[in-house]
N, C-alpha and C positions, 0 to 999 in steps of 0.2 A: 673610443671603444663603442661598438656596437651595441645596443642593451637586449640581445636576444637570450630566451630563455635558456639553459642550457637543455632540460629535463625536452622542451620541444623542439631543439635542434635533433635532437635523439628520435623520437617522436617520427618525426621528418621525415627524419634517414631510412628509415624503417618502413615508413608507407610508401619511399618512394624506389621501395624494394631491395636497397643495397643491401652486403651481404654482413650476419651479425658480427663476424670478425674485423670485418671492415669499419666497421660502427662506433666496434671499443677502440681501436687503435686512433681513427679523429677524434671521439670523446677523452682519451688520456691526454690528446694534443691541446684540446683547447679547455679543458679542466685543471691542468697541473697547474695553474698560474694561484701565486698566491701575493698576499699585500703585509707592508711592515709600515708602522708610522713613524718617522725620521722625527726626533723633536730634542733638542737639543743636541744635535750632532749624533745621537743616542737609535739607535733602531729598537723599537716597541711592537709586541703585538703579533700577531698570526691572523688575517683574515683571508677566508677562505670566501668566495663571491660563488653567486651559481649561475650567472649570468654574464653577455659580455664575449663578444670575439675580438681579439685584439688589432688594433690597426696595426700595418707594416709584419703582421706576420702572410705568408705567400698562402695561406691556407684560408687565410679569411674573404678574400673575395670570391673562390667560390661556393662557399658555406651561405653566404651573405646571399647569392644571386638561388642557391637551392631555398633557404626560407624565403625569397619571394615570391615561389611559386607557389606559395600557400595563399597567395592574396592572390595574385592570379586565377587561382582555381576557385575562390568564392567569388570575384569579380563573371568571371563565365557558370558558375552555377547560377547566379544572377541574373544573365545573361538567358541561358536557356527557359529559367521559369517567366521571360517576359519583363522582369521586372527594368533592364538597363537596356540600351539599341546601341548606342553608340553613334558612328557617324559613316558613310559608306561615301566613297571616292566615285561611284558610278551606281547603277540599280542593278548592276550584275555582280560586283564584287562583296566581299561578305564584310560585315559590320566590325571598327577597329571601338576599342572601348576604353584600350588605358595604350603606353608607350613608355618602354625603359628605356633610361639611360643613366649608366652610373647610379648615384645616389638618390638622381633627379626620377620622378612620376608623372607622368601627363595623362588625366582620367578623362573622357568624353560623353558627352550623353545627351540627351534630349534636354533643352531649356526649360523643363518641369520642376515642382515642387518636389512630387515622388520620384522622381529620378535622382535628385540630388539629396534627399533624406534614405535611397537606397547605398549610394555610395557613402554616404557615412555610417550605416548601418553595416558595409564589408571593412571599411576602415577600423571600426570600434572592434569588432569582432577578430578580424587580422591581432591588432594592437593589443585586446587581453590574452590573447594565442598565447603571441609570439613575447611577449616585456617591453616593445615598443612603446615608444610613446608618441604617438602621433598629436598633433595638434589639428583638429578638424577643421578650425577655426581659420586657421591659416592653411590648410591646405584645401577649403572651399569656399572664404572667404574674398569672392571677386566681387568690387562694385563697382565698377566700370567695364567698357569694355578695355582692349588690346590696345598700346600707346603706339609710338614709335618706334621704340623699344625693341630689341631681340630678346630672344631666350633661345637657348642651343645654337647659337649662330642663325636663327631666323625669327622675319618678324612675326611682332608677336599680332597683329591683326593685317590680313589681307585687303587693298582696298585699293583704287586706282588700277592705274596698268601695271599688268604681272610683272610685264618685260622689264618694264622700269625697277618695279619691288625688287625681282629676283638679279638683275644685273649684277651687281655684287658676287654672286653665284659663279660667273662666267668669267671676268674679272679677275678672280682668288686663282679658279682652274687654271687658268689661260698662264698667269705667274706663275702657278706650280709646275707646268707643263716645262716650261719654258725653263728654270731651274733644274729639272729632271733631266732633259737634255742635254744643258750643259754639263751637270756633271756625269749622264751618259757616255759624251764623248771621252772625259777625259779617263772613263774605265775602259773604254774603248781602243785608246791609247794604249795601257798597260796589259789590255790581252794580245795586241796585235805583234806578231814577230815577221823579220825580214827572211824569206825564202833566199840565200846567199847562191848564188849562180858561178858569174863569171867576174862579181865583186865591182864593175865597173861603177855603181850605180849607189853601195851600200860603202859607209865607214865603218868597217865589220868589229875595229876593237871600241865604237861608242856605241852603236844600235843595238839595239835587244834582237838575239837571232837564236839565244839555246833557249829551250826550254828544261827547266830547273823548276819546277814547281811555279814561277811565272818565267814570261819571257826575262832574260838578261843578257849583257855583253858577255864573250867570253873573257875566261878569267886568266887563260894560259893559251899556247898559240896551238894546243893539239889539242883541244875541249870537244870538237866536232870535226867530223868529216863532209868536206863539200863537193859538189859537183862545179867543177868548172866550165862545163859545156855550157849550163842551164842559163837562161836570164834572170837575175835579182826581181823579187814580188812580195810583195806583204801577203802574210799568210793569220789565220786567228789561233789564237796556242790554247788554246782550250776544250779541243776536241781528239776523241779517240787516235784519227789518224795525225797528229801532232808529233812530233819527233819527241821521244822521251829521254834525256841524259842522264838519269838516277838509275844506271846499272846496279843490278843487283847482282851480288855472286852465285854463280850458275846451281850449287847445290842449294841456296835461297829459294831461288827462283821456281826452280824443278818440283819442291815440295809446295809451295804458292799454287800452283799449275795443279798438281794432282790431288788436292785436297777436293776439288772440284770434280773428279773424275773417277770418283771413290763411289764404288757400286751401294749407294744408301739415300734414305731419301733427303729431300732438301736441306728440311728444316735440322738434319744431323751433320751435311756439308757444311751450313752456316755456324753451326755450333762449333766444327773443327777449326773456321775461319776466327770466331770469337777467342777461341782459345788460344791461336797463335796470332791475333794482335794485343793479347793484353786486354780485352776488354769486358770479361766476366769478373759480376761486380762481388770478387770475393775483398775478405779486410783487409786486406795488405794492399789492394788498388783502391780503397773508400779511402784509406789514409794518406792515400797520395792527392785524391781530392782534399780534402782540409777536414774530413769527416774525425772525430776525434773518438775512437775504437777501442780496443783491447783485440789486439789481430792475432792473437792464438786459434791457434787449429781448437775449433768447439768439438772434434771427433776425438780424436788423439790428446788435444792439451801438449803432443811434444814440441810444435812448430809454430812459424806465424805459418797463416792462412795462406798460402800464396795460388798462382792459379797454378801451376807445375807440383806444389805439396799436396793439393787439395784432389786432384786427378788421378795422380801416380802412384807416390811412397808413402804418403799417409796411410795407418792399417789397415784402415775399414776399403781404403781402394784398393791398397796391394792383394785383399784376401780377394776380392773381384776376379782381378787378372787371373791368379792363378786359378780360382775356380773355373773362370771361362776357358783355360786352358790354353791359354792365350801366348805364347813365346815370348817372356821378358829378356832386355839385354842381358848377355852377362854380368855385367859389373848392376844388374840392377838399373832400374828407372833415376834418370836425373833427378837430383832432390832443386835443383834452379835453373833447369832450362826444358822450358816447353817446346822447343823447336827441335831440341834431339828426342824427347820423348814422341813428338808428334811423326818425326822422320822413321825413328822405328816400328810406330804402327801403321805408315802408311806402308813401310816395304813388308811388315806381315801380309797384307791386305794385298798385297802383290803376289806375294809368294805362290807362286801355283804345285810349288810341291806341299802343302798344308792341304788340309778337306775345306770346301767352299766353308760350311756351317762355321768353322772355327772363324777363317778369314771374314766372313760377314757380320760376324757376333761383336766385331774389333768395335763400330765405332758406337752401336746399341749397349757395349759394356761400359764406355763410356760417358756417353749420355745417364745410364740410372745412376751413375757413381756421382754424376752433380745434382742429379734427382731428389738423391739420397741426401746430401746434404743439404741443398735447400729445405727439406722435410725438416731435418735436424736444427736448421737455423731459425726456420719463419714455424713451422708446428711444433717443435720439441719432441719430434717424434723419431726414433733413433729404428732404424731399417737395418733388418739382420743380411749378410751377404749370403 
């Protein structure tokens, strides 16, 4: 575990302008953690820690990599008042003075007395900030120079010929290259399909020649239609012009095609396209992730959450529709299929006996109806129709 303060992780957050809502929802994250003392098979005790980001939780490295920029920023205040240089690669390039990686810190400076009593003076000040506990001692504690030794895959003192030192460099790459390759080729292999002609040339039931999401053999002797004239060629199956075998049924299809041609702007096309793959992240598709929910409609309370409940026949949308004046089916909006409700507002949207304003209104009455419930989910804020 980390030992950073909590109260200045907050702190943090807050100078480094994010927003307060945003603030409390990582502070609940990394606060809720509590401790019991196991002692005789027996669980004892409630402690509550105010410190501390937890390892292996996915939130903790970049909490961890934001409070380092708190030492960062004293290191270059440092910096600018003169007090640290650092070390420059050329007399044109600008001064480098510390180097992260991972856990690891490499500080640089001038071989002075005050330059190395200034970076313990940013270290001590970081470390009662943040509840760190640095060790100064050991982290500027060098009597010697640089051995033979590496650190970060390189060595730790420069010295003889580069070419030599750095070979290892060249070496590592050159092996990697050469691994890359090979198994380049062999992905190369699996995207590559036979252009079947005149068949002279291909064994058309072992060769990969349909495309099926990758190349495959056929699986029955009428999977593809060929050109007999043509000559047999390897072709790559992973581009637009690719022969596609995953027919879809023509009334599919038709509505895929027009979603895209629905007079509104983009980002309300792409919203139609989400909603008929399944992938608006209401609770009934979190819990198909492994998210563990309560997938009641939070509007209604009568349903799970689903994306066709949550659009359509749930109250607060249906009172929508009919306010926009919108022409629902007869029998009503599908209460579980998005692709018939979506089909019947694409053929509104079509309709040229209807007034433009109604037909346009289709997929903007849409859009505030997820609007509105995102408000409901994430502000708690319940939007009148």
């Amino acid at each position: 575990m980390v030992e950073l303060l909590w109260n200045f992780v907050e702190i943090l957050l807050e100078k480094l302008g994010f927003a307060r809502a945003w603030i409390r929802w990582v502070m609940a994250c990394i606060s809720s953690v509590s401790y019991a003392v196991l002692l005789n098979s027996h669980s004892h005790g409630f402690i509550r820690p105010e410190r501390g980001i937890r390892q292996g939780d996915p939130l903790s490295p970049f909490l961890y990599i934001l409070c380092t920029e708190a030492l960062v920023n004293v290191l270059n205040q440092s910096k600018t008042q003169g007090k640290l240089h650092g070390i420059k690669l050329s007399s044109s390039c600008p001064a480098v003075h510390h180097l992260l990686f991972a856990d690891d810190s490499l500080r640089m400076c001038d071989a002075t007395v005050s330059e190395r009593e200034e970076i313990k003076s940013c270290l001590k000040l970081y470390g009662d900030a943040s509840g760190q506990k640095i060790e100064i001692q050991e982290a500027l504690g060098i009597m010697k120079e640089g051995s033979e030794r590496t650190y970060l895959g390189l060595p730790e003192c420069f010295k003889g010929s580069k070419k030599d030192l750095l070979n290892f460099i060249k070496e590592m790459l050159e092996g990697r290259l050469q691994g890359c390759i090979l198994h380049g080729k062999e992905l190369l292999k699996q995207g590559l399909y036979r252009d079947i002609g005149n068949g002279v040339q291909s064994n058309v039931w072992a060769e990969n020649w349909i495309i099926d999401g990758i190349p495959r053999p056929p699986m029955y002797r009428e999977d593809r239609e060929v050109n007999l004239a043509l000559e047999d060629s390897v072709s790559w199956g992973f581009t637009k012009n690719a022969p596609d075998n995953r027919v879809l049924p023509p009334l599919e299809k038709k509505l895929w095609n027009n979603i895209w041609k629905i007079k509104a702007p983009s980002k309300l096309k792409h919203f139609f396209w989400r909603s008929l793959s399944g992938v608006l992240a209401v609770k009934e598709r979190l819990q198909t992730r492994g998210i563990q929910i309560d997938a009641t409609c939070q509007s209604c309370g009568a349903r799970a959450e689903s994306i066709s409940h949550v659009l359509f026949p749930c109250d607060k949308a249906r009172q929508m529709w009919e306010l926009a004046n919108i022409p629902i089916p007869p029998a009503g909006f599908s209460v579980n299929s998005v692709f018939l409700n979506i089909f019947h507002l694409v053929g509104v949207m079509n309709n040229n006996s209807l007034e433009m304003n109604i037909r346009r209104a289709v997929p903007w009455v849409m859009w505030q109806i997820w609007k509105a419930r995102n408000s409901l989910v994430f502000k708690n804020t319940s939007l009148s129709p």
